[in-house]
N, C-alpha and C positions, 0 to 999 in steps of 0.2 A: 459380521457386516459392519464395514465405518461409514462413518452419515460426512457429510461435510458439514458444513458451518458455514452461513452465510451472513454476515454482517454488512454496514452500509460504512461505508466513507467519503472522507471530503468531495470524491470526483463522483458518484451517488448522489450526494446532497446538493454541489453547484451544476449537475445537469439538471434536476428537477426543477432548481431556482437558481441561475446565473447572476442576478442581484447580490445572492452572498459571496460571489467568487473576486478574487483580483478584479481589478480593470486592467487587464495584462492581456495583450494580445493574442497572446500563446495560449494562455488560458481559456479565454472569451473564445477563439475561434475552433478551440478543440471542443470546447461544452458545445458548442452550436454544431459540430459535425456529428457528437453522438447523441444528442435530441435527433436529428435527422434521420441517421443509419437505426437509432431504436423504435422510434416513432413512441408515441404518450404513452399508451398502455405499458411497457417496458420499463421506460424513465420513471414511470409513477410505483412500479411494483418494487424495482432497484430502493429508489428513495424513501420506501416504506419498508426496508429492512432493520431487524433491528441495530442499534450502536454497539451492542455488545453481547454475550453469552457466557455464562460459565458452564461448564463441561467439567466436572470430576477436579473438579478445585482448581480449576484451571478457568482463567478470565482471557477473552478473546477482546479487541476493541481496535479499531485502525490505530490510533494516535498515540492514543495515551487514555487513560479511565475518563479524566476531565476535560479532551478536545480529541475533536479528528484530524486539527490540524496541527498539537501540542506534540511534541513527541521526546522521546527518549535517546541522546544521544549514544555514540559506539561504548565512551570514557563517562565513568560517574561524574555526577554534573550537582550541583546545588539545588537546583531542579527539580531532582528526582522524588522527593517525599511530597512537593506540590504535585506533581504530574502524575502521584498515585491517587491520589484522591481519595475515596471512602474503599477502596479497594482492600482485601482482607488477604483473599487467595493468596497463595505463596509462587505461583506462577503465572506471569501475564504475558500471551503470544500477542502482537501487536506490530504495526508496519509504517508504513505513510515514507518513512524515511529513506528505503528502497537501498537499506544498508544493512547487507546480514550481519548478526550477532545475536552474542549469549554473554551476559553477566547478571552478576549480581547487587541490587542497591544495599548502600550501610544498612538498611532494616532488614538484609536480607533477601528480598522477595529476586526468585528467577526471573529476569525481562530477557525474552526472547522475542526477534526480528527475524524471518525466514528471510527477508528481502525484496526482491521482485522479481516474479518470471519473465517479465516483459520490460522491464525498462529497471535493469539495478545499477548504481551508483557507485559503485564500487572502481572500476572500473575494467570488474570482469564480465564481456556482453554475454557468460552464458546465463540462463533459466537458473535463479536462485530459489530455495525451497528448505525446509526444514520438516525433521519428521522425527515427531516426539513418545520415543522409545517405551513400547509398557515397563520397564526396566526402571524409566525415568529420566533417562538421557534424551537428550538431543543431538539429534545428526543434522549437521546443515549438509547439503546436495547441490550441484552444480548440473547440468546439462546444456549440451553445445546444441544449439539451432543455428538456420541461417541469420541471424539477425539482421546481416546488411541488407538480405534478399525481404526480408519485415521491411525493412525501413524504407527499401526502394518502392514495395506495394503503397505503402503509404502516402508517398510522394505521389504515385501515381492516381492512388483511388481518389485523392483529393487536390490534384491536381490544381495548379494555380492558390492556393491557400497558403499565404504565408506561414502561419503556426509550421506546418509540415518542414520546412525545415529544422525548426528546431528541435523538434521531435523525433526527426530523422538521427542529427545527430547526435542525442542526446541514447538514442538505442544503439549506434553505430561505437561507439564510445564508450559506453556504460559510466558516463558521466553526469550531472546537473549543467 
């Protein structure tokens, strides 16, 4: 039997508290639509997940060890030995950036990004996903949904909301 893993990130933290989020439009009006669609008891249980987990030497955390909102580029970056922070593990699954990948920093440590199921970056709109082999591999996965037929409900469930465009196209796309 596998457990999931639930951990909390940046969109967790600024629905609970939208003071710590952008003053971005897009942002502000998307935190204010899922405070509503969750109602409090929801928001508050989300935002009291924890930041991180390790699993079998393996470290979970949205961002990076040291932010939710800090992350790990595709290319090694100067970055990288800040952004692991106290971190030991030799493998860190980790997202925010909604760009799959697998490499490895100069100290070594595996950083893997599954990506996003709902809104990846890449600029491929299917469900991105990674599934990390008893073996010890990883497999990144791909799956085709409607995503434009997403994007249109959203436009519609929120009808009149500016944000929804951009979110529309940013699922339409698989782009930022």
């Amino acid at each position: 039997v596998r457990h999931a893993i639930w951990i909390r990130g940046n969109g967790e933290r600024w629905t609970a508290d939208a003071s710590q989020a952008p003053e971005d439009a897009v942002v502000q009006g998307a935190i204010a639509a899922c405070r509503e669609a969750l109602g409090e008891a929801a928001v508050g249980e989300l935002a009291g997940l924890p930041v991180r987990a390790v699993r079998a030497g393996i470290r979970f955390c949205h961002g990076s060890p040291i932010s939710d909102v800090r992350s790990f580029p595709p290319e090694p970056s100067p970055d990288d030995a800040d952004l692991l922070g106290d971190a030991t593990e030799p493998r860190l699954v980790f997202g925010h950036t909604h760009l799959p990948f697998a490499r490895r920093t100069a100290g070594g440590v595996e950083l893997v990004n599954p990506g996003s199921v709902g809104m990846p970056f890449d600029g491929d709109p299917r469900a991105a996903y990674a599934l990390l082999r008893e073996d010890g591999g990883v497999e990144h996965r791909r799956v085709a949904y409607d995503h434009e037929a997403s994007a249109r409900e959203l436009q519609e469930r929120f009808s009149g909301a500016a944000w929804t465009d951009t979110v529309a196209r940013r699922i339409t796309t698989a782009r930022f």
